[in-house]
C-alpha positions, 0 to 999 in steps of 0.5 A: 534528466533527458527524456530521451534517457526517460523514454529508455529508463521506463520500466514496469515489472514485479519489482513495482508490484514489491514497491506497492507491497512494501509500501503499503505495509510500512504504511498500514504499520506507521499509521497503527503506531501513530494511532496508538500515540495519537489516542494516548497523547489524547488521553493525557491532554484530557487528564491534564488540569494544565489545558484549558476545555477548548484545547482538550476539545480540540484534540478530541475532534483531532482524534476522533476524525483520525480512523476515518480520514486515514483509513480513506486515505489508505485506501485511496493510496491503495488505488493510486499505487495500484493505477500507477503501476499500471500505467507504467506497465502500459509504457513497457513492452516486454517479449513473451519469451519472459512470461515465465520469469516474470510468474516466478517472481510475482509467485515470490511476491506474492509470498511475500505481500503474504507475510507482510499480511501475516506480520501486520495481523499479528501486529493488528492483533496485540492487545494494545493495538486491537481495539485500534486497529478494528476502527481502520476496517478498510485497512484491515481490509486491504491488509488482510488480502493484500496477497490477492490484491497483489495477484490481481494487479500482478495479473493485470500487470502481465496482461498490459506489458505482455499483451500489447507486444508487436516486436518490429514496431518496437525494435526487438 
């Protein structure tokens, strides 16, 4: 691709904001199932006579650094999403005259990175799930306020791409 298609494609609105919750959420879900599998799988290799100690070890270190490394990592992706839609934005000015449009939107984005918490709850909530999804506090965390995670990036989305507007400087 061209830069000078680049530099006309770049943009940075609610729908990046919908691709952090959507990706967040698919995210929080696939690490809770590979938990639940990881710790089952876990529980065989410890019952199987067919293992030798060092390879039933070697799964329980595996199993035991999961919670730990993936709830950092998930946090981490959290930031980094958040950092990249951001600057993105920055790479954008969009006229005023479209503030209101874009309130709308982030409202509706907001409900639904709302039922995105709501379902990973219920999800988080089963009872095969529960006793693993307590040991990703972080997760839980970002998970729970995930609609006021996104308000606050939406905030400071609208803020970076509607603030910095000076339209001769940039041909509108």
């Amino acid at each position: 691709m061209k830069l000078s298609k680049i530099k006309k494609n770049k943009k940075a609105s609610v729908q990046d904001l919908l691709y952090v919750g959507i990706t967040l959420f698919v995210f929080a879900m696939v690490i809770l199932i590979c938990f639940r599998i990881s710790t089952s799988l876990n529980t065989e290799f410890q019952a199987s006579d067919q293992i030798d100690a060092y390879g039933k070890t070697a799964h329980q270190q595996i199993t035991n650094l999961y919670p730990g490394i993936i709830d950092n990592s998930f946090l981490f992706v959290t930031v980094i999403l958040s950092i990249g839609t951001l600057i993105l934005a920055a790479l954008v000015r969009i006229h005023p005259i479209f503030l209101p449009i874009y309130l709308l939107a982030w409202m509706f984005v907001i409900f639904l990175c709302a039922v995105f918490s709501n379902a990973y709850q219920e999800m988080a909530a089963n009872p095969d799930l529960a006793a693993l999804a307590a040991q990703m506090t972080l997760m839980n965390q970002v998970m729970t306020t995930l609609p006021f995670i996104i308000g606050i990036v939406g905030a400071l989305l609208a803020i970076v791409m509607y603030k910095a507007y000076k339209g001769d400087q940039y041909g509108y």
